[in-house]
C-alpha positions in Angstrom: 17.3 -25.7 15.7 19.4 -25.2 12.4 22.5 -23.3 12.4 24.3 -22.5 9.4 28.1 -20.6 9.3 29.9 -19.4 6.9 33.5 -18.5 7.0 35.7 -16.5 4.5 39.6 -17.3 4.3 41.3 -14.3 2.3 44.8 -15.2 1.3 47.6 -14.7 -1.0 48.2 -17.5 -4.1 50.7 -15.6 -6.2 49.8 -13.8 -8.4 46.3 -12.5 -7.1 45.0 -12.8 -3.6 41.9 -15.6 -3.0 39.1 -15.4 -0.8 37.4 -19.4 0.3 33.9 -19.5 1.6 33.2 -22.5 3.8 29.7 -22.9 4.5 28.3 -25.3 6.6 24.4 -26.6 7.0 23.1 -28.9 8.6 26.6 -31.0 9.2 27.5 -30.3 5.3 30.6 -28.8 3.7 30.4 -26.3 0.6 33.2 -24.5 -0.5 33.3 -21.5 -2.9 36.7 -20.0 -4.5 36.9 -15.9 -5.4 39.8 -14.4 -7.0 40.5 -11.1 -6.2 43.0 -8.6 -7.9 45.2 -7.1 -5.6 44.9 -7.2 -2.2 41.8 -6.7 -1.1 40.6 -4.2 1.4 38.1 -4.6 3.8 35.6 -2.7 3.0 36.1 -4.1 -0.7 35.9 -7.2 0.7 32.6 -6.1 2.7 31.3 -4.6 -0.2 32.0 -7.9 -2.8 29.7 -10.3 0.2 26.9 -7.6 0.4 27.0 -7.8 -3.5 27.3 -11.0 -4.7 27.4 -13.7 -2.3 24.5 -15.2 -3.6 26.4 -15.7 -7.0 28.7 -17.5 -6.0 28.8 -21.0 -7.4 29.2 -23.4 -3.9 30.7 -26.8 -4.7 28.4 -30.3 -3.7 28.1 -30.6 0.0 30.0 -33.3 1.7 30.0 -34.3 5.3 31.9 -32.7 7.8 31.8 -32.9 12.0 30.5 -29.7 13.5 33.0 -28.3 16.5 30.7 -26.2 19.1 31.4 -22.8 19.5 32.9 -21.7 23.3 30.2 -19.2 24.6 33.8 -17.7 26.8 34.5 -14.2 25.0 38.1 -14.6 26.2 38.3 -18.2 24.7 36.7 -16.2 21.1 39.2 -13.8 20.9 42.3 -16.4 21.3 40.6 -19.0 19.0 40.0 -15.7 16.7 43.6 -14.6 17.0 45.0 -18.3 16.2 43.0 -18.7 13.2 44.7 -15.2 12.0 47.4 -16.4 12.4 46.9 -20.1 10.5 47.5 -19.1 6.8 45.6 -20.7 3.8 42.8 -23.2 3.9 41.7 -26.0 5.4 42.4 -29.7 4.0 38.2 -30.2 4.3 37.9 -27.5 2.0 40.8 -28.0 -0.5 39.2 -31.5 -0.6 35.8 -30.0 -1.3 37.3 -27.7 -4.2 39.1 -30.3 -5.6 36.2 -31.9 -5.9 34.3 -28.6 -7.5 36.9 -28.3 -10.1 36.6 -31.7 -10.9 32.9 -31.8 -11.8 33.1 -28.8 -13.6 36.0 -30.4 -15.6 33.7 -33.1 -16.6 31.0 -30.9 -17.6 33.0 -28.6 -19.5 34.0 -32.4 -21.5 30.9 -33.4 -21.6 29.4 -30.3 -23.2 32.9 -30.0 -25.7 32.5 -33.4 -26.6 28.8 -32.6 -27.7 29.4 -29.7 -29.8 32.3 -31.6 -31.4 29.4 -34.5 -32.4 27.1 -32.0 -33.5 29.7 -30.5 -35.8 30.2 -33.8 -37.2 26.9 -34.4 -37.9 26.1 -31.2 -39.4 29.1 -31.8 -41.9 27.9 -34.8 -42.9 24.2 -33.4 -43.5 25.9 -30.7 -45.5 28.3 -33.1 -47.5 25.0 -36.0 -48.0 22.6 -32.4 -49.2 25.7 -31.9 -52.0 25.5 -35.3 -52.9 21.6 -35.1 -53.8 22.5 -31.3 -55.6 24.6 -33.1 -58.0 22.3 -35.5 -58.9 19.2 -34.0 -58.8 19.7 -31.8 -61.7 19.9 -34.1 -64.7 
């Protein structure tokens, strides 16, 4: 059987308030990063995962150990109230958005580096076509 959870982290990274989604499937890791304005509220939150959490932009999945979930209600409600209590992220998931920024830094090289080359060559083209102009008209 396949399970799949997915956990959001809200907290405060001056100056604007984050929200992390971990998801894991099938023993992999993807993290996703919102920024929201001010503190959020919880229906505002609510209302921003019934509206576009299938926009978000999840990171590469990397390999993580699954921990079994206690079936005790008791043992839910402590592990529940601990993890309110543990501010900020954890290091799987900076790890994984380190990794996410990373790529997209690449990409966004990549891409800058292509239109720069392009602009070259279209200067030249335009500078070899003025060449021929001069000439032609003799």
């Amino acid at each position: 059987m396949e399970q799949a959870s997915v956990r959001l982290t809200v907290f405060f990274d001056p100056p604007f308030c984050v929200g992390v989604f971990e998801r894991i499937e099938e023993g992999k890791l993807t993290v996703s990063k919102v920024t929201f304005g001010a503190e959020p509220k919880d229906y505002e939150v609510y209302d921003f995962i019934l509206h576009h959490y299938y926009e978000l932009k999840f990171s590469p999945p990397v390999s993580t150990d699954i921990k079994q979930a206690a079936d005790n209600p008791k043992r839910r409600q402590r592990n529940a109230r601990k993890q309110l209590q543990n501010s900020g992220v954890g290091t799987k998931s900076q790890q994984v958005l380190q990794l996410q920024l990373e790529e997209i830094k690449n990409e966004r090289k990549q891409k800058s580096k292509e239109q720069k080359e392009a602009e070259k060559q279209r200067q030249f083209d335009l500078k070899q076509q003025k060449r021929k102009q001069k000439h032609r008209g003799h």
